[in-house]
C-alpha positions in Angstrom: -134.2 21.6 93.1 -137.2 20.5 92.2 -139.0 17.6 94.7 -136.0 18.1 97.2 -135.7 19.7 100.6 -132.8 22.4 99.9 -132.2 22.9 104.2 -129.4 24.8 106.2 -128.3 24.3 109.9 -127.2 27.4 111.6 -124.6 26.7 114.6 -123.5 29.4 117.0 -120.7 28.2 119.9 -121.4 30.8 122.3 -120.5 30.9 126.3 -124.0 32.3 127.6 -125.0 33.3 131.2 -128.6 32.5 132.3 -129.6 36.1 130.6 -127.4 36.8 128.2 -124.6 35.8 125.7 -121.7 36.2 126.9 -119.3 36.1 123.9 -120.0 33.9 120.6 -117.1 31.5 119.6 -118.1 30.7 116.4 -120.6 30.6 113.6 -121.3 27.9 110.9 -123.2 27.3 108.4 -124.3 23.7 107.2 -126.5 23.6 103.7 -127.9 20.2 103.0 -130.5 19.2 99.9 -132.2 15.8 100.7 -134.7 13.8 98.9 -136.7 13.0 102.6 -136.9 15.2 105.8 -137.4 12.8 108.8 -135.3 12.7 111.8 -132.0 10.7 110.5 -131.1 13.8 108.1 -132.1 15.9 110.4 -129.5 14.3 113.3 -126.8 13.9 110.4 -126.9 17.5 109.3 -126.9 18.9 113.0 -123.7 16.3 114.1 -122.2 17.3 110.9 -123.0 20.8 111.5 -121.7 20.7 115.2 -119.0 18.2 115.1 -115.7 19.2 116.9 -117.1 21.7 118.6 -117.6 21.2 122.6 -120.1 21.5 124.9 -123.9 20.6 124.9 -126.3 21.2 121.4 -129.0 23.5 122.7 -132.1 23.5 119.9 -136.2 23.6 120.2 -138.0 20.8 120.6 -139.7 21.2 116.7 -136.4 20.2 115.5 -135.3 17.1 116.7 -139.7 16.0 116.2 -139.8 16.5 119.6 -138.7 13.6 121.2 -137.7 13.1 124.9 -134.3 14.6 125.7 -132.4 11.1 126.2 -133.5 9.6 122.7 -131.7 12.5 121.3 -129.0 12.3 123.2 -128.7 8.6 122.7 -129.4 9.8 118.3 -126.6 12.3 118.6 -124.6 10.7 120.7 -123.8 14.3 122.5 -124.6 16.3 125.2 -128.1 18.2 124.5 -131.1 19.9 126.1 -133.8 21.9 125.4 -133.1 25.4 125.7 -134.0 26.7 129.7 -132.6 30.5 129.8 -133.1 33.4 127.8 -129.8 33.7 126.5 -129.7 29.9 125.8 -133.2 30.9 123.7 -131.7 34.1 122.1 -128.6 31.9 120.6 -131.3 29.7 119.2 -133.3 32.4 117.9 -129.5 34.0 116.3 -129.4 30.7 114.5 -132.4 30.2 113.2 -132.0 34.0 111.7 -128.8 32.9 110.1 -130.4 29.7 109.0 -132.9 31.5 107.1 -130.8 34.1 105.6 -128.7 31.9 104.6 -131.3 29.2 103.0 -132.6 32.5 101.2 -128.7 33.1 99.4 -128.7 29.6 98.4 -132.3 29.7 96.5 -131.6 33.3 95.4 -128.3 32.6 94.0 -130.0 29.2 92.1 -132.8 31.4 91.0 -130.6 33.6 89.7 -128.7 30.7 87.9 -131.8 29.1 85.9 -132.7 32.6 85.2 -129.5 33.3 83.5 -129.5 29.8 82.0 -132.6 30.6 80.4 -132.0 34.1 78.3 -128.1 32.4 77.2 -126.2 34.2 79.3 -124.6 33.6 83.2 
């Protein structure tokens, strides 16, 4: 879409040790197209994207405009920190892979559609 911000949140539940990832509960996968990008759609797509899931939100400090860790908690309203451990920064750098991979299906699948759309055929 044209003059919008087509964005997906990646969320991995994983148990992780100070090295590693231990075992990964669950994957999602939130896509989002907003006419802004400032913090409040960013905080509503990652509480949508981890809501009913438990334990603290682990993400870089680029995403959440790098504010001080209570001012997000106090946004989100969860549990959250900036990622300390390796493992805690490998399940960040999982999601952001999935996040992109899956931001690339979305804008290959509407290319795809407007090309169709074009030539009279889907």
């Amino acid at each position: 879409m044209q003059g919008s911000y087509q964005m997906v949140c990646a969320v991995v539940s994983a148990r992780v040790s100070p090295a590693f990832i231990e075992k990964i509960h669950s994957v999602r996968i939130m896509p989002r197209v907003a006419e802004a990008l400032d913090l409040t759609t960013v905080a509503d797509l990652i509480s949508a994207a981890c809501m009913c899931l438990p334990g603290t939100i682990v993400a870089e400090p680029g995403d959440v405009y790098n504010l001080e860790i209570w001012r997000v908690k106090s946004i989100l309203a969860r549990d959250f920190k900036y990622p300390e451990t390796l493992a805690e920064r490998t399940a960040i750098e999982l999601a952001h892979h999935i996040s992109v991979a899956g931001r690339r299906l979305i804008i290959d699948a509407e290319t795809e559609g407007m090309e169709g759309a074009d030539d009279g055929s889907k």
